[in-house]
C-alpha positions as CSV (number, residue, x, y, z in Angstrom):
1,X,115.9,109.4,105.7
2,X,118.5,107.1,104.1
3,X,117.7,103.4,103.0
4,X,119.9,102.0,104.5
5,X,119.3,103.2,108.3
6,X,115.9,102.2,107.4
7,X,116.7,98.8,106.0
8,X,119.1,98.4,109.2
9,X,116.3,99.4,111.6
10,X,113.5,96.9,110.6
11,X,116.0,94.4,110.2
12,X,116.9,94.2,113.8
13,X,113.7,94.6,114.7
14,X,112.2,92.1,112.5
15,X,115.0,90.3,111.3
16,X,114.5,88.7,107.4
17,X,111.5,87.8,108.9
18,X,108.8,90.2,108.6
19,X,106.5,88.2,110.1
20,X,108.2,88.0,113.8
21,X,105.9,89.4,116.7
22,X,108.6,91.9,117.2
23,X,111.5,93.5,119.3
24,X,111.3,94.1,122.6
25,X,112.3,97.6,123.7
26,X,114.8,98.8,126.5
27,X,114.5,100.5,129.3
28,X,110.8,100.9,129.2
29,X,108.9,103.7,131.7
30,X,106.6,105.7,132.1
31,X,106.3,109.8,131.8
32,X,103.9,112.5,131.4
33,X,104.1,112.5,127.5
34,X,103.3,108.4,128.0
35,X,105.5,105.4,127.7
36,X,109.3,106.1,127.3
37,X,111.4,103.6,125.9
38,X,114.9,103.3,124.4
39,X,115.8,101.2,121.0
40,X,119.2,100.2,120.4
41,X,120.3,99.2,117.2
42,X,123.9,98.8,116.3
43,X,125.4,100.9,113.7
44,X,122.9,103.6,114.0
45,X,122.8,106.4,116.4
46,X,120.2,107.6,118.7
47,X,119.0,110.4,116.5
48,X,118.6,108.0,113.9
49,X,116.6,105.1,115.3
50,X,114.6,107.9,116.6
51,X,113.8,109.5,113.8
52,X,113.2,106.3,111.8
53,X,111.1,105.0,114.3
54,X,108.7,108.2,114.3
55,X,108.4,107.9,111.0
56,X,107.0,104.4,110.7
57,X,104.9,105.0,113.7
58,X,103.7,108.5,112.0
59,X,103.0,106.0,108.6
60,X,101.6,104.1,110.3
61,X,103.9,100.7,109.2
62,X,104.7,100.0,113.0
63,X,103.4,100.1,116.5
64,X,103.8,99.6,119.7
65,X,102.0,96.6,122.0
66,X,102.4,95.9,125.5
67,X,101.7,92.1,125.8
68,X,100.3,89.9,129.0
69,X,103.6,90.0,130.6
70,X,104.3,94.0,130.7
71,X,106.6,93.9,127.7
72,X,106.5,96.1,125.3
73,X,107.2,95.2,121.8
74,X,107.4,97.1,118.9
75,X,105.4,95.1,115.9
76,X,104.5,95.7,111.8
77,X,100.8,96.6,111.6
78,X,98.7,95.2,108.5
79,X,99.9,97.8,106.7
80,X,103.3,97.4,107.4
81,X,103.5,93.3,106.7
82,X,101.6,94.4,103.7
83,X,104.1,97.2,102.7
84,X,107.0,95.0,103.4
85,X,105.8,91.9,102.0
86,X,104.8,93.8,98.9
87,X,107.6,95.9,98.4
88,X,111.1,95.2,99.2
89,X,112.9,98.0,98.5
90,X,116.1,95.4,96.7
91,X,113.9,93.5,94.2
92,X,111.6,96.1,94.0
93,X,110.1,96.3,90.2
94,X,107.4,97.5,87.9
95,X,105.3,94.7,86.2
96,X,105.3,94.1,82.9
97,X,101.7,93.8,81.4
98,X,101.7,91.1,78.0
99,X,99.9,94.2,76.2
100,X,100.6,98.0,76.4
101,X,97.6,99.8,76.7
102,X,98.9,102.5,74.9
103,X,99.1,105.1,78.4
104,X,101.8,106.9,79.0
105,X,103.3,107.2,82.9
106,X,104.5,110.6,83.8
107,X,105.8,111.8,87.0
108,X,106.7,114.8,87.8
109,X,108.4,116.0,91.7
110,X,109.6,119.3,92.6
111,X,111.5,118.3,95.9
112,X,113.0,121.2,98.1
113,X,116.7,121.7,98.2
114,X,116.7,120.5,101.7
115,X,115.7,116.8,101.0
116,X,118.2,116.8,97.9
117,X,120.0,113.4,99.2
118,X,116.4,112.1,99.0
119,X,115.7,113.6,95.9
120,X,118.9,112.2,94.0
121,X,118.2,108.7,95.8
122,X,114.2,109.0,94.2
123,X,116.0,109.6,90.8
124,X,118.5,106.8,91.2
125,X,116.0,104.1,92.1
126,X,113.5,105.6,89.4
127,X,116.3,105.2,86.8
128,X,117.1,101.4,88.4
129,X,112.9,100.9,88.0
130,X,113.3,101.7,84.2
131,X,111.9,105.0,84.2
132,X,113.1,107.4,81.6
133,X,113.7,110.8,82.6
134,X,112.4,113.2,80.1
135,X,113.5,116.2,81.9
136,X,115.5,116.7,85.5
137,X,112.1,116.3,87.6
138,X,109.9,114.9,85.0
139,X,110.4,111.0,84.0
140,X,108.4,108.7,82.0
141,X,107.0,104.9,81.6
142,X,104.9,102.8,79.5
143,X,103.2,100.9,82.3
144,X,101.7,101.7,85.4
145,X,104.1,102.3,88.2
146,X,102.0,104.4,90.4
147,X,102.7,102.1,93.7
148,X,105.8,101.5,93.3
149,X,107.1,104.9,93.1
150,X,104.1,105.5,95.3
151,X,106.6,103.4,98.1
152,X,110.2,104.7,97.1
153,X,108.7,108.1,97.9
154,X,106.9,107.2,101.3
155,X,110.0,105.1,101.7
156,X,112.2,108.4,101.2
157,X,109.5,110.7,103.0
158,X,109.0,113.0,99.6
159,X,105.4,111.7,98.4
160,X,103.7,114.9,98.7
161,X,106.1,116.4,96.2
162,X,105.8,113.7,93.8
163,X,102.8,113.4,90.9
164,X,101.5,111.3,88.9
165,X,100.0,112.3,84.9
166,X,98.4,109.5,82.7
167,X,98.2,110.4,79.4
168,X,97.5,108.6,76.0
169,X,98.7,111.4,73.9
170,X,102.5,112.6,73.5
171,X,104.3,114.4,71.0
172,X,107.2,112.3,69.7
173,X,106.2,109.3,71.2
174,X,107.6,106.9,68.2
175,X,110.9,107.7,70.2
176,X,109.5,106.8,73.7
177,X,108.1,103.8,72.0
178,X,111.5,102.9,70.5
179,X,113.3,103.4,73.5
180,X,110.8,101.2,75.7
181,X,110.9,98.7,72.6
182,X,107.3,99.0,72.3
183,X,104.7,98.1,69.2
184,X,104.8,101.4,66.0
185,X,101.5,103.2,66.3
């Protein structure tokens, strides 16, 4: 699932404003399955929002309330004002502690051929966080970035093929360290 259709979605649901109760949804009813409802969102298509809109409701990040009235709204859940608050995907970043402790951040993904537009956009915002790649799936990082990239790949639905290695010891590392302008051992 893109970033952009995404980004699009929860912004006309929520606006720049993540803290807005929420949309209200269209064409409401009911069915056997439960309640049916319709999103519209300009720019996207119907497969899209859908898609989208399961997946935030499958993570969790959204959900749906019916308030005093009969309306039904879609809203962020903790979680979700949390995630968005936390991380937005544009000035997204991996802290910078005063003092390396001297760990090494590997992660390594082996993401199927059929989610390779995910897996090239993983690598692109890995090498935008500052991430080094040391081979095609493996890249590197002095400080701890497990939640961020933690997000990019719930954000890009490719978590489960993604780990995380902490190490102290690497061969070589005098050249990780000058290329992260970090302190000589």
């Amino acid at each position: 699932m893109s970033y952009y259709i995404t980004r699009k979605f929860l912004e006309a649901i929520f606006g720049t404003n993540p803290m807005m109760f929420g949309l209200p949804i269209v064409g409401t009813g009911k069915s056997k399955r439960g309640v049916s409802y319709t999103i519209k969102v300009k720019g996207l298509n119907p497969r899209q929002i859908s898609q989208t809109f399961w997946r935030l409701r499958h993570t969790k990040l959204i959900d749906i309330k019916e308030d005093n009235n009969g309306n039904i709204r879609v809203v962020l859940t903790d979680s979700g004002k949390k995630k968005i608050l936390t991380y937005n995907m544009d000035t997204l970043s991996i802290k910078t502690p005063k003092h390396w402790n001297g760990n090494w951040h590997i992660i390594v993904f082996d993401i199927p051929e059929n989610k390779k537009t995910a897996r090239n956009a993983l690598a692109s915002k890995m090498r935008e966080l500052g991430l080094l790649m040391f081979q095609k799936s493996v890249w590197i990082h002095p400080y701890d970035c497990k939640n961020e990239i933690d997000f990019v790949a719930s954000f890009f639905d490719v978590g489960k093929y993604i780990h995380h290695i902490v190490t102290k010891n690497m061969t070589n590392d005098d050249l990780l360290r000058e290329r992260f302008d970090l302190p000589k051992s």
